[in-house]
N, CA, C and O of each residue as an XYZ file, in Angstrom:
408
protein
N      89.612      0.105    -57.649
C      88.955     -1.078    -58.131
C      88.619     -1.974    -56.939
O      89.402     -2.192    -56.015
N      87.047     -2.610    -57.070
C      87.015     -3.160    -55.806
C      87.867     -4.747    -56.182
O      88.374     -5.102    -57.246
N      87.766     -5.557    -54.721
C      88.423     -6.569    -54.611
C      88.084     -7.786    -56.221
O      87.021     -8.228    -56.656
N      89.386     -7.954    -56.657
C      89.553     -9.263    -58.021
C      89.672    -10.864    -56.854
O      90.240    -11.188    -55.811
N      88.338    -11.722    -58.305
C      88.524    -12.606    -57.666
C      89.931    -13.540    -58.376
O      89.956    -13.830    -59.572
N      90.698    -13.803    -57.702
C      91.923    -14.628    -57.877
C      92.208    -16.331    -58.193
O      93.171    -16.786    -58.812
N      91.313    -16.945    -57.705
C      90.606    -18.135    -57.777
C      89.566    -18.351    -57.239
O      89.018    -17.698    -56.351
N      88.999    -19.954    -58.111
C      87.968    -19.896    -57.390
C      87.471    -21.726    -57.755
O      87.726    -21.959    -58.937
N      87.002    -22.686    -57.199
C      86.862    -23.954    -57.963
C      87.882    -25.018    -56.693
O      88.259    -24.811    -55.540
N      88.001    -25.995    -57.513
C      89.038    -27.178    -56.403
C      90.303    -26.736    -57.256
O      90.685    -26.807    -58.424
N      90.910    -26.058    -55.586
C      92.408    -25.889    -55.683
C      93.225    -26.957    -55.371
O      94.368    -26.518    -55.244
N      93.198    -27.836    -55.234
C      94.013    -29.096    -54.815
C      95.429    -28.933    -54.783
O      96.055    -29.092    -53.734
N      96.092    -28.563    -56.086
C      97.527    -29.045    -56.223
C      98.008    -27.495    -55.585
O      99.113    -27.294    -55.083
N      96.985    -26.520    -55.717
C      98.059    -25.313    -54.624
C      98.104    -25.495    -53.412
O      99.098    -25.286    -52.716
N      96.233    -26.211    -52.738
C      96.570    -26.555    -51.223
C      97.884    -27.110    -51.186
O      98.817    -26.495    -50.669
N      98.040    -28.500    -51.828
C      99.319    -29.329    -51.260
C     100.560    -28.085    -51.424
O     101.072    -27.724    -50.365
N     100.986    -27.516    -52.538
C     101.908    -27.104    -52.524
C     102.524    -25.818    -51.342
O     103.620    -25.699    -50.795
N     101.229    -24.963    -51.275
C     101.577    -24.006    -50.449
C     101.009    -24.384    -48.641
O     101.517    -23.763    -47.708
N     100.173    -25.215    -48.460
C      99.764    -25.635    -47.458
C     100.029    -27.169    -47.103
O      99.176    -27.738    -46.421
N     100.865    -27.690    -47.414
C     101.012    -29.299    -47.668
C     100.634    -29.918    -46.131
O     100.005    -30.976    -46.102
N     101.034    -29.229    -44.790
C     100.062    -29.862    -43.684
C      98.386    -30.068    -43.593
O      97.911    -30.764    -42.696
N      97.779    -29.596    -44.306
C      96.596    -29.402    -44.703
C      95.981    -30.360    -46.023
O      94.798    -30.205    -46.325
N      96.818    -31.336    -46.779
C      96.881    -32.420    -47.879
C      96.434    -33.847    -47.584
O      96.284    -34.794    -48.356
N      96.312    -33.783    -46.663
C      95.402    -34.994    -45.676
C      94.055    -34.972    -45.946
O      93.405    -35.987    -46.198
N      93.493    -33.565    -45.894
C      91.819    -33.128    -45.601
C      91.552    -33.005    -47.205
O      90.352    -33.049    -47.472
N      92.001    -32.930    -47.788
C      91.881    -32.675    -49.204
C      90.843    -33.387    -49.456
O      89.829    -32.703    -49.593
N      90.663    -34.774    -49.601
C      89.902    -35.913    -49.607
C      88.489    -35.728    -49.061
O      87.532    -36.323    -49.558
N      88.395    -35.026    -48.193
C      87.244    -34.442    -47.628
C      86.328    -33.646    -47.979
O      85.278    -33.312    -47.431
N      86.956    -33.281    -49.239
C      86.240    -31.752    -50.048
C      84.685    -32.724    -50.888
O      84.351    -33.779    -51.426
N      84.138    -31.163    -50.380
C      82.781    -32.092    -50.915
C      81.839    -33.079    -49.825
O      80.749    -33.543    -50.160
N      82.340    -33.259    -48.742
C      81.729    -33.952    -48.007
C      80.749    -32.790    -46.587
O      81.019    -31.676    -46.138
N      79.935    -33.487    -46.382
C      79.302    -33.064    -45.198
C      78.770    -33.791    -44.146
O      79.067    -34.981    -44.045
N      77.988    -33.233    -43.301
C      77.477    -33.919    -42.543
C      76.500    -35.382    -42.906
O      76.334    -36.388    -42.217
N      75.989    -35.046    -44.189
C      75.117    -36.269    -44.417
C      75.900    -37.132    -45.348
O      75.252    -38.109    -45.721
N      77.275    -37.040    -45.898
C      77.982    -37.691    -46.518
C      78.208    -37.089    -47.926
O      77.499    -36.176    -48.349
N      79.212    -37.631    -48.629
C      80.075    -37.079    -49.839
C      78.393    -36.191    -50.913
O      77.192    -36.400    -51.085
N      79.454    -35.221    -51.315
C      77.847    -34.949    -51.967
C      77.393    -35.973    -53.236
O      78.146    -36.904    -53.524
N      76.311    -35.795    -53.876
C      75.774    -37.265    -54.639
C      76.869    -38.598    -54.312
O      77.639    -38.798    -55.251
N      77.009    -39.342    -53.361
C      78.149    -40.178    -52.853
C      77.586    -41.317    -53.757
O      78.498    -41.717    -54.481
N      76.656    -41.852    -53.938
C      76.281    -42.927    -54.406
C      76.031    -42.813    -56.114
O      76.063    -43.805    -56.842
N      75.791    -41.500    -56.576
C      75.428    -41.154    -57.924
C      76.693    -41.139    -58.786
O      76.918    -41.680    -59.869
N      77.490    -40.332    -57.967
C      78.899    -39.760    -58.765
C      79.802    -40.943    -58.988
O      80.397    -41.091    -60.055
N      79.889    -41.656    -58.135
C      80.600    -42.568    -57.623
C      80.205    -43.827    -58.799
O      81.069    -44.307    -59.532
N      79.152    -44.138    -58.821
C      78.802    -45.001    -60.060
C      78.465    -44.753    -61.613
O      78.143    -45.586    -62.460
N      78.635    -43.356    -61.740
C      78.677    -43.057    -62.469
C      79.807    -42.708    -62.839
O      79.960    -42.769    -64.059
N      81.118    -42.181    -61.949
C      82.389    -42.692    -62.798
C      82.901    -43.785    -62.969
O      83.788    -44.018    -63.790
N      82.228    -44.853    -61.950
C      82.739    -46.097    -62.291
C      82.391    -46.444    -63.781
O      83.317    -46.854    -64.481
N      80.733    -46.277    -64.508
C      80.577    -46.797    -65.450
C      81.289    -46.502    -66.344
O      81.757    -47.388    -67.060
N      81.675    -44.688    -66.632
C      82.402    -44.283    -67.626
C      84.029    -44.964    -67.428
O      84.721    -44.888    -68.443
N      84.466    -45.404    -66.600
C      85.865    -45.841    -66.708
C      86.746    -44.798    -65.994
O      87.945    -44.756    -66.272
N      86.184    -43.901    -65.034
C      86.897    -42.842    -64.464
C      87.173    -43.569    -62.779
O      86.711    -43.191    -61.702
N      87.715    -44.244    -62.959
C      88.263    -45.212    -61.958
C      88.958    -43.952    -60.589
O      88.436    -43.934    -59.475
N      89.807    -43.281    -60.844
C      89.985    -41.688    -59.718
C      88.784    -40.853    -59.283
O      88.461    -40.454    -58.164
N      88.127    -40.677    -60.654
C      87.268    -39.889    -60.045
C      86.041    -40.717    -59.089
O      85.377    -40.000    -58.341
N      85.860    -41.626    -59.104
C      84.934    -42.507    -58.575
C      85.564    -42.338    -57.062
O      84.977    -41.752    -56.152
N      86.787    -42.920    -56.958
C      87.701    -42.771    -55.504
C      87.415    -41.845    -55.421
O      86.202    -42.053    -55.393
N      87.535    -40.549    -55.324
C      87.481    -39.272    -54.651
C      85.790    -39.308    -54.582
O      85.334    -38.910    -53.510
N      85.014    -39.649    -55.386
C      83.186    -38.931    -54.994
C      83.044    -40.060    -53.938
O      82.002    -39.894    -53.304
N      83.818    -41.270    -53.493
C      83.407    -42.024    -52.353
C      84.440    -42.010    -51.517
O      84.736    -42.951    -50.781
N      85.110    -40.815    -51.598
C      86.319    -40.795    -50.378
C      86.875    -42.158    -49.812
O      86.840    -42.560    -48.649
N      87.422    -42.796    -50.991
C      87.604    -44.140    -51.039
C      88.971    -44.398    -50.450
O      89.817    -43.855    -51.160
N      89.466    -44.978    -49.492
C      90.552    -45.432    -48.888
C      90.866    -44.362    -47.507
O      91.985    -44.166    -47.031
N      89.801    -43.854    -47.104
C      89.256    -43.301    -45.735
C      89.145    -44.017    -44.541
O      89.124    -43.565    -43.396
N      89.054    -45.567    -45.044
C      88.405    -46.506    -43.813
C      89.531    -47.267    -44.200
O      90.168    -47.093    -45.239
N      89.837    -48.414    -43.028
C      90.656    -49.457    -43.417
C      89.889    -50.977    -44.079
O      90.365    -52.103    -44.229
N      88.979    -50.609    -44.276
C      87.621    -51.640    -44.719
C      87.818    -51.525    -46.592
O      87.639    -52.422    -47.416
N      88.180    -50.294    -46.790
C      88.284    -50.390    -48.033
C      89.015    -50.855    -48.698
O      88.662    -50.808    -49.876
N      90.841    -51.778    -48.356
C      91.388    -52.047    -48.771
C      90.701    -53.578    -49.338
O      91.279    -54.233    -50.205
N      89.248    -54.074    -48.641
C      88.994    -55.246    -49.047
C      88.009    -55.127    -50.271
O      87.370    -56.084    -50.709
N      87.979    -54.414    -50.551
C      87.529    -54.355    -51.950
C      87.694    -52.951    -52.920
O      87.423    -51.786    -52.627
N      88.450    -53.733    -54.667
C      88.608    -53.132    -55.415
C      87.785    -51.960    -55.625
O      86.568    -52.102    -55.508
N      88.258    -50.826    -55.916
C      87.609    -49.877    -56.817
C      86.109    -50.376    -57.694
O      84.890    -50.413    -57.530
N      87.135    -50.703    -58.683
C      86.059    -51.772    -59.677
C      85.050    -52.301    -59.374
O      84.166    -52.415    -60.223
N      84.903    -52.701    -58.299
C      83.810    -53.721    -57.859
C      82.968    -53.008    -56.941
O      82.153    -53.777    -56.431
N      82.841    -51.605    -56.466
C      81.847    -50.923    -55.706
C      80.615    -51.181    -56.340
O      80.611    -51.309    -57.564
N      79.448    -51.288    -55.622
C      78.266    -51.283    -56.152
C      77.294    -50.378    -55.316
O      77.686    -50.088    -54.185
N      76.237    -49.956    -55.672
C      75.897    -49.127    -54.396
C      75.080    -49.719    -53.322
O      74.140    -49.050    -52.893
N      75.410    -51.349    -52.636
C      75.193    -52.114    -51.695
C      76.496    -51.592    -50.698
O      76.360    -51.247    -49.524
N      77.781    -51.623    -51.452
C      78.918    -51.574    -50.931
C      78.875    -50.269    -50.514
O      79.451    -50.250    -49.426
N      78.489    -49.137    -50.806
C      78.669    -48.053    -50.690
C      77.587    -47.239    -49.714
O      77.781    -46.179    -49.118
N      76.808    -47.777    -49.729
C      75.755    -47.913    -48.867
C      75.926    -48.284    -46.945
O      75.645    -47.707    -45.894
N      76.474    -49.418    -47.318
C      77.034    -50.198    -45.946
C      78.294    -49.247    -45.123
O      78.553    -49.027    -43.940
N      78.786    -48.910    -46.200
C      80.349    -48.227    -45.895
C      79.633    -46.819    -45.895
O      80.420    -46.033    -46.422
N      78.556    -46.218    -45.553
C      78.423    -44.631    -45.265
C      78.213    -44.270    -44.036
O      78.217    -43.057    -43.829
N      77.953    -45.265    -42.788
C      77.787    -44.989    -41.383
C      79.272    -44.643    -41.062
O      79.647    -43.612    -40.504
N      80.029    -45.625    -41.483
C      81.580    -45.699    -40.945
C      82.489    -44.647    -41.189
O      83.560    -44.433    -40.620
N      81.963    -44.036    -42.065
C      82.603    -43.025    -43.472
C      82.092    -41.351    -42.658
O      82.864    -40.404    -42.509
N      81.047    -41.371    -42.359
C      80.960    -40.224    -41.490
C      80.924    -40.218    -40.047
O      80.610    -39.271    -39.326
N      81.396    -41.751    -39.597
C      81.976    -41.419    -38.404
C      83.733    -41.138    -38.273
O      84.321    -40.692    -37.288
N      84.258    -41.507    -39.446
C      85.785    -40.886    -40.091
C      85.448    -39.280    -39.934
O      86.019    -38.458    -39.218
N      84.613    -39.143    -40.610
C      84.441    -37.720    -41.279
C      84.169    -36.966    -39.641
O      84.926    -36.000    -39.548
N      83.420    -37.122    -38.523
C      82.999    -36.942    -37.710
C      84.719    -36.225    -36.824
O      85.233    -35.182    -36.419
N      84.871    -37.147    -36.914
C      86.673    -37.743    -35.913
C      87.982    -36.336    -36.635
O      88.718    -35.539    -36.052
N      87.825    -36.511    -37.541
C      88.463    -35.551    -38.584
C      87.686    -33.832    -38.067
O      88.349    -33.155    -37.282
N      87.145    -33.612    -38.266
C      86.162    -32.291    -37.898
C      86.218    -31.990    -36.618
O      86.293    -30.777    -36.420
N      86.208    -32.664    -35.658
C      86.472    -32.774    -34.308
C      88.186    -32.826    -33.769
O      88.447    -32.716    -32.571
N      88.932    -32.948    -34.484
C      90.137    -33.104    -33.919
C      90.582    -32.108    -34.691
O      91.811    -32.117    -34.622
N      90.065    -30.944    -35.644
C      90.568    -29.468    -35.863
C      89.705    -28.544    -35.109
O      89.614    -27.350    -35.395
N      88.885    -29.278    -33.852
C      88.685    -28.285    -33.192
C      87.192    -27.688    -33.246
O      86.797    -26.886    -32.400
N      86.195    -28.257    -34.578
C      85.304    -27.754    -34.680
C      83.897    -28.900    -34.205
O      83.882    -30.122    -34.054
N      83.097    -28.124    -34.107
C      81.727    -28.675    -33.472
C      81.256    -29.477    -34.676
O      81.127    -29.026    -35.814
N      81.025    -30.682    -34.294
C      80.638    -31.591    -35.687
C      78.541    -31.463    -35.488
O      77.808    -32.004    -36.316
């Protein structure tokens, strides 16, 4: 039988468990060079529904130390906007200090 696929999707809670030095970057999933994917779409669109986590994670929210000055709640996509130069120069710094060519 050829090769079974075993998983496949966001593994999150096995990274941490079986790789837990690696639970840092987690936060990163989904992101690229031009920033979180739909960063501005996803992001306000879980805000509207009331998905207050999932909103944090589509704006890799608490990445910067800038973000502690404003709530979740209150992102708008002015805020999110302003905060995407800074956000992939995080992202930049991170990619570069495992070694790889950003």
């Amino acid at each position: 039988m050829k090769g079974r696929l075993e998983a496949c999707g966001c593994l999150h809670d096995e990274i941490r468990q079986h790789f837990p030095e690696l639970a840092h970057l987690i936060k990163w999933h989904l992101v690229s060079t031009d920033g979180p994917l739909h960063y501005i779409a996803n992001t306000l669109y879980h805000l509207e529904k009331g998905n207050l986590e999932y909103a944090r994670s589509s704006a890799v929210y608490g990445a910067l130390c800038l973000d502690t000055l404003v709530n979740v709640e209150n992102m708008d996509e002015q805020f999110l906007l302003n905060r995407l130069p800074e956000l992939l120069k995080e992202f930049q710094r991170i990619v570069e200090q495992l070694g790889f060519a950003y």
